[in-house]
C-alpha positions as CSV (number, residue, x, y, z in Angstrom):
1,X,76.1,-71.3,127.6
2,X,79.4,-69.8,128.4
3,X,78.8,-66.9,126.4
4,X,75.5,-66.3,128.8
5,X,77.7,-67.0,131.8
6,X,80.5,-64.2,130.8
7,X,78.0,-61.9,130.0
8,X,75.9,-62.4,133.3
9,X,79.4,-61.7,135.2
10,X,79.9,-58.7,133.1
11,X,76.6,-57.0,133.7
12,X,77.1,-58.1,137.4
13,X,80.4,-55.8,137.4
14,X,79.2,-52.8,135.4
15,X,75.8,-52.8,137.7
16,X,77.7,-52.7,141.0
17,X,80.8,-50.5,141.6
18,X,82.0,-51.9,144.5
19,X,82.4,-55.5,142.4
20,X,84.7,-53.0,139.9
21,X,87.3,-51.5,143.1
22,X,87.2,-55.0,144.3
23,X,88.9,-56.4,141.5
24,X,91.0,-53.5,141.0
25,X,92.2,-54.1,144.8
26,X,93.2,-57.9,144.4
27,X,94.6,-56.9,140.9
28,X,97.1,-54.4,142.9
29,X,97.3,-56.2,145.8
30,X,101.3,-57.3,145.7
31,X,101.8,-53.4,145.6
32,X,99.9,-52.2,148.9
33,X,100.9,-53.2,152.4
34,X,98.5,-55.6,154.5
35,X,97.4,-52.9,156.7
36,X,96.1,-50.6,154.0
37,X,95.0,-53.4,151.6
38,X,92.4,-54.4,154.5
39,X,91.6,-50.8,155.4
40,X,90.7,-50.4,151.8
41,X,89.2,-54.1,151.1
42,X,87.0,-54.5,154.6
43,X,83.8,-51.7,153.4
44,X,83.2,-52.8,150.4
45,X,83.5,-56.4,151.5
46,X,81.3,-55.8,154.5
47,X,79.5,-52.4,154.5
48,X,81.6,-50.7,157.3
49,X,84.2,-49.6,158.3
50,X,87.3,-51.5,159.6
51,X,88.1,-50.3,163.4
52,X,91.8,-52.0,164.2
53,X,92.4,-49.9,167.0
54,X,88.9,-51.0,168.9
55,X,87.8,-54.0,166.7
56,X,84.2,-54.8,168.3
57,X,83.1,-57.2,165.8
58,X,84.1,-60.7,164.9
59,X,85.0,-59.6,160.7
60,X,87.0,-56.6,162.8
61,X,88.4,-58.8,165.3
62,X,90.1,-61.5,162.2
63,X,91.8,-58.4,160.2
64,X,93.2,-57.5,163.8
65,X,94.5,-61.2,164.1
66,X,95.7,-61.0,160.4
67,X,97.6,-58.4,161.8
68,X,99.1,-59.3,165.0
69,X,98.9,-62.9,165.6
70,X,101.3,-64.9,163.8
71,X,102.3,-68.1,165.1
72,X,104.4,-70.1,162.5
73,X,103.1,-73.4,162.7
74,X,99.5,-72.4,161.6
75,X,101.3,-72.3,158.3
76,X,101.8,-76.2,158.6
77,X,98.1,-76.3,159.6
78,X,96.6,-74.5,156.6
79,X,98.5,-76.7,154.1
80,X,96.3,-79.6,153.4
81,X,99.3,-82.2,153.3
82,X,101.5,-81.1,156.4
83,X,97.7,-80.6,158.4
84,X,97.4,-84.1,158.3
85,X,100.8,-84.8,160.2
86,X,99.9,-82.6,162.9
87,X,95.8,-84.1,163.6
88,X,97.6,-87.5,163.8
89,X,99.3,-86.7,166.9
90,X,97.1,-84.9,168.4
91,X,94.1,-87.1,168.2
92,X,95.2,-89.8,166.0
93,X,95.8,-91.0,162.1
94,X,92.1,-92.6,162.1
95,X,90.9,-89.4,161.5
96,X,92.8,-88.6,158.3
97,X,91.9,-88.8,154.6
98,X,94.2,-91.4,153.1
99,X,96.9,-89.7,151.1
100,X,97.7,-91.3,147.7
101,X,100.8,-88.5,146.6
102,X,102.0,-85.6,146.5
103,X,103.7,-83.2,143.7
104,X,105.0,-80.1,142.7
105,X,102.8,-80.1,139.5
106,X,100.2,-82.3,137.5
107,X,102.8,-83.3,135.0
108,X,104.4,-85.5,137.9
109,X,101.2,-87.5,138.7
110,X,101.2,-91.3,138.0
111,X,97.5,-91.3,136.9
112,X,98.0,-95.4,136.9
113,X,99.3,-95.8,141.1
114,X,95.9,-93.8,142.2
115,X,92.8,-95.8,142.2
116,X,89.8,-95.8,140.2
117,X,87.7,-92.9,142.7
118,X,90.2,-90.2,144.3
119,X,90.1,-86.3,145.3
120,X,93.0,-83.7,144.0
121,X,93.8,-81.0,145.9
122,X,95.5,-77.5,145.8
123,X,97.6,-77.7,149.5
124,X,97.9,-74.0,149.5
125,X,94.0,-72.1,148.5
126,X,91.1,-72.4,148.8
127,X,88.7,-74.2,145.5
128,X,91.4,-76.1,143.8
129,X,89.7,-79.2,144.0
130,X,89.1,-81.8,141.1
131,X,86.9,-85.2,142.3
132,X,87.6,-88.4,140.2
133,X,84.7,-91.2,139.9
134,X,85.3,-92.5,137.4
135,X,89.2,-92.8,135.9
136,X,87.8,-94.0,132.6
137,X,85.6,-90.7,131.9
138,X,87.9,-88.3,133.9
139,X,88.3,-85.3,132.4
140,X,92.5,-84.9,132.2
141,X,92.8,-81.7,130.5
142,X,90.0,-80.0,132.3
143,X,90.9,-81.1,135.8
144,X,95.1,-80.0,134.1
145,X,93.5,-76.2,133.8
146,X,91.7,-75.8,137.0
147,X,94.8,-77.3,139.0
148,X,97.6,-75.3,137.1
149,X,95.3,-72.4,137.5
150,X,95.3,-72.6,141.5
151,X,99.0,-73.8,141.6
152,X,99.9,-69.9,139.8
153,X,97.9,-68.5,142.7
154,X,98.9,-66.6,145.3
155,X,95.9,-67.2,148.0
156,X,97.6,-64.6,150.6
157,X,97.2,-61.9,148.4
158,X,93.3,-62.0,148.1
159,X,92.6,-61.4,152.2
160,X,95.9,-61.1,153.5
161,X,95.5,-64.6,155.7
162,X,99.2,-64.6,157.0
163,X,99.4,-68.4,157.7
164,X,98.7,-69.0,153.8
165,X,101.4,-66.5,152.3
166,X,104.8,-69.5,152.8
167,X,102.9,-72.5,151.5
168,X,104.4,-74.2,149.2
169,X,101.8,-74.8,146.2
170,X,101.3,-78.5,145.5
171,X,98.8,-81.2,144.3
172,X,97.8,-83.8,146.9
173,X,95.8,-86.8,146.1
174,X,93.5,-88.1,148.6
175,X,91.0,-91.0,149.1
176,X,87.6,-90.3,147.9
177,X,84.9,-90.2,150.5
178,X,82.0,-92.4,149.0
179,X,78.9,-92.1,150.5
180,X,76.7,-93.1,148.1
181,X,74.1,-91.2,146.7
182,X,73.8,-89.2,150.0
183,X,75.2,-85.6,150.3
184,X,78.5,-85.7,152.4
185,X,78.4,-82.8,154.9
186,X,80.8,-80.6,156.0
187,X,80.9,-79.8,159.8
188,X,82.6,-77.4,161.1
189,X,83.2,-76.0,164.5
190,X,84.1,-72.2,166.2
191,X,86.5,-72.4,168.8
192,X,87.6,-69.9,170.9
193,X,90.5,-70.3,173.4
194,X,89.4,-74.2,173.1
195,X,85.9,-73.8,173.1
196,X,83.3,-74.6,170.4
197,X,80.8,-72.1,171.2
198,X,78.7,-72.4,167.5
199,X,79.1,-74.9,164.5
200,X,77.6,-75.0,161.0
201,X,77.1,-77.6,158.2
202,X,77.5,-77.2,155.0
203,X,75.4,-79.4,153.0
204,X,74.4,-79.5,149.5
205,X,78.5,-78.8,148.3
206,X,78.5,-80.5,145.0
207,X,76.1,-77.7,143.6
208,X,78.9,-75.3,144.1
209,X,76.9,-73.0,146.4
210,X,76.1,-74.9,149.4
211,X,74.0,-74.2,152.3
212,X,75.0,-73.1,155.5
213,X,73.3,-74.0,158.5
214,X,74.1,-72.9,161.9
215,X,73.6,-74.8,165.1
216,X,74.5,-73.9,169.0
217,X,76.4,-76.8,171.3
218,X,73.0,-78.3,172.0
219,X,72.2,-78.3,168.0
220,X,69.7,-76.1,168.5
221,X,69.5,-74.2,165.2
222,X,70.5,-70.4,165.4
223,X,68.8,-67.5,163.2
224,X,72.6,-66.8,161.5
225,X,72.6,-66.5,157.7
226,X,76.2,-65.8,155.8
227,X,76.5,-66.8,152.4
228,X,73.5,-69.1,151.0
229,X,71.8,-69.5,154.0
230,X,70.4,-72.3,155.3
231,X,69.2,-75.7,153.5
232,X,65.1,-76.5,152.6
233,X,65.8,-79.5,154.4
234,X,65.9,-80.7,157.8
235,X,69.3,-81.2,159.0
236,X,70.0,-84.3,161.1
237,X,72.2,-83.9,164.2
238,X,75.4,-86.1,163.0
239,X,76.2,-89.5,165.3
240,X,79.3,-88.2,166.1
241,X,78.4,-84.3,166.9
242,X,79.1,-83.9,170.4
243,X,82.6,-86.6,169.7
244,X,83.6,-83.5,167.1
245,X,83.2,-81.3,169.5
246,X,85.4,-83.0,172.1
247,X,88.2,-83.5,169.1
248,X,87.4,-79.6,168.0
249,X,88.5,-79.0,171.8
250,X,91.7,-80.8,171.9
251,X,92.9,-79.5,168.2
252,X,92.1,-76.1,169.0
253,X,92.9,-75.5,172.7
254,X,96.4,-73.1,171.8
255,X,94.6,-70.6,169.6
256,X,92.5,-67.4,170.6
257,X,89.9,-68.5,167.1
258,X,89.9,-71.5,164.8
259,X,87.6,-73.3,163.0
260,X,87.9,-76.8,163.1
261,X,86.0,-78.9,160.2
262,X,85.4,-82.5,160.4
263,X,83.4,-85.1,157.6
264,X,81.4,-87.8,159.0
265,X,81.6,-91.1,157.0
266,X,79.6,-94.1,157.5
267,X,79.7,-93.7,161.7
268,X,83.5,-92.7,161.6
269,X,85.0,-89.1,161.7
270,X,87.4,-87.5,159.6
271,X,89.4,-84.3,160.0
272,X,88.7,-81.9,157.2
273,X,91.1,-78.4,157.3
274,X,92.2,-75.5,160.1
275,X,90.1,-72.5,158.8
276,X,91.7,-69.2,161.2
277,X,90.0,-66.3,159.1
278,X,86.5,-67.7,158.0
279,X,85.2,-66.3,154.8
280,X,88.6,-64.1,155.3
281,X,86.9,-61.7,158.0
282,X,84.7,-60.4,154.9
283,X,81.2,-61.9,155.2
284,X,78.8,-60.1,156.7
285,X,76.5,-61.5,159.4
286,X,72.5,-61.3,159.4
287,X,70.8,-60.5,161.7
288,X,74.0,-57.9,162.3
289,X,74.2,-59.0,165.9
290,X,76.0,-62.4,165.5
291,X,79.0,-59.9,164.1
292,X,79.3,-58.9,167.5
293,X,78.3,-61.6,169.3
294,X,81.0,-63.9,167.4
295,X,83.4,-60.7,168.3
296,X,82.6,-61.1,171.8
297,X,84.2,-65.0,171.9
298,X,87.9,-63.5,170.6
299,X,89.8,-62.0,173.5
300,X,92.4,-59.9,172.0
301,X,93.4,-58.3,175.4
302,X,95.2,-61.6,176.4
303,X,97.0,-61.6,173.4
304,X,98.1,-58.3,173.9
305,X,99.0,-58.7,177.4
306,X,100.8,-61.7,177.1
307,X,103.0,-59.9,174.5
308,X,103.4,-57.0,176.8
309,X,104.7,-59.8,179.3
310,X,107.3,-61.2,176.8
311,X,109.1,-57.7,176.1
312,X,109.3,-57.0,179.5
313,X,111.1,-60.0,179.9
């Protein structure tokens, strides 16, 4: 099986070229600076060329912000632990995952204070996740490797996402969101300036390539597909979707672009992450248009002019 898997991978490599200078990028990524790393990364992530001096496009328009738009607490907010502090008080600690601990390494977990169903969780990437059912047939050593192997990487170096590059790697333990048999659903929210203009949900996310459905404010589905496209099933409009927005509004109001991504669990809502690049700025869109359209929400002019204003000052 793993032999089929690693050779799959391999003839996926030598078949494409562009998988072969993407991995030779992020393996010399610490060496390049972020401006050429992106110049260099963007084409054969997207399949044109990066602009940053007219970025039209919404993958353009994220490199740009990578860029030029650093405000230090949106490193708090992409850390998974110290994100939680600053949800509850803006809008509350009902809408925060229960923290059980949090450590410097897995060594330091005290398996026997967690309960029997709990999530752990890399605070500084993306996919260092390990879910527990089940402490009696939890797999200690595996969910060791996958943990250790996210706490040695450095997620700033793979797209260059600024806030990520001072977090301080960590394992947090979390409550475990039962549902039951049912799928729980990610939903998660474009903002621009304060304004959800577009959310998706991500269903189907224990397979480990979930669907990705896109609805407008009225949840009228849209025609985008990024990733795996959209589920076989109908999706339900959530209880609480227009109440998400209104929270997505209040946590998002100080930022030309975030993404704000909420779980909904048994009638209640629960804050999920901050997401300021999706998919990094490196997906691309289909039909092509929603690139642009997306681009259209992020005004970079105000950035730049309110800049302008402070050095004049």
């Amino acid at each position: 099986m793993k032999h089929s898997l690693l050779n799959r991978k391999v003839k996926t490599v030598l078949e494409n070229p562009k998988v072969i200078l993407i991995k030779f990028l992020l393996l010399i990524s610490p060496l390049l600076d972020d401006r050429t790393y992106l110049k260099l990364l963007f084409p054969l992530r997207t399949g044109y060329r990066l602009d940053l001096k007219n970025p039209q496009t919404y993958n353009q328009k994220l490199q740009w912000l990578k860029l030029n738009y650093r405000k230090p607490i949106m490193t708090k907010m992409v850390d998974k632990y110290e994100a939680k502090a600053i949800v509850k008080d803006a809008i509350g600690e009902e809408y925060v995952v229960k923290n059980y601990g949090v450590w410097n390494s897995f060594d330091e977990i005290d398996f026997d204070l967690l309960p029997d169903k709990f999530v752990l969780k890399t605070t500084h990437d993306q996919g260092g996740v390990v879910i527990c059912k089940d402490k009696s047939t939890f797999d200690f050593v595996a969910a060791k490797k996958k943990l250790n192997f996210h706490l040695k990487r450095k997620h700033f170096y793979l797209s260059r996402e600024w806030p990520y590059k001072n977090v301080t790697p960590r394992i947090l333990a979390e409550e475990y969101l039962d549902i039951g048999e049912e799928d729980l659903k990610d939903y998660k929210y474009y903002c621009f300036n304060g304004i959800p203009k577009i959310m998706f949900v991500s269903s189907n996310r224990n397979s480990g390539n979930p669907n990705i459905d896109f609805f407008d404010m009225n949840f009228q589905q849209l025609d985008i597909i990024r990733a795996n496209g959209p589920s076989k099933k109908k999706i339900d409009k959530p209880i609480n979707f227009y109440f998400m927005e209104e929270l997505s509004r209040k946590l998002s109001d100080s930022f030309p672009h975030v993404r704000i991504d909420f779980y909904e669990v048994n009638g209640n809502v629960l804050f999920g992450e901050f997401t300021f690049f999706s998919a990094g700025g490196l997906k691309p869109f289909h039909p092509e248009k929603w690139d642009y359209i997306f681009g259209e929400w992020i005004d970079l002019d105000s950035i730049v002019n309110k800049r302008l204003k402070i050095e004049k000052l």
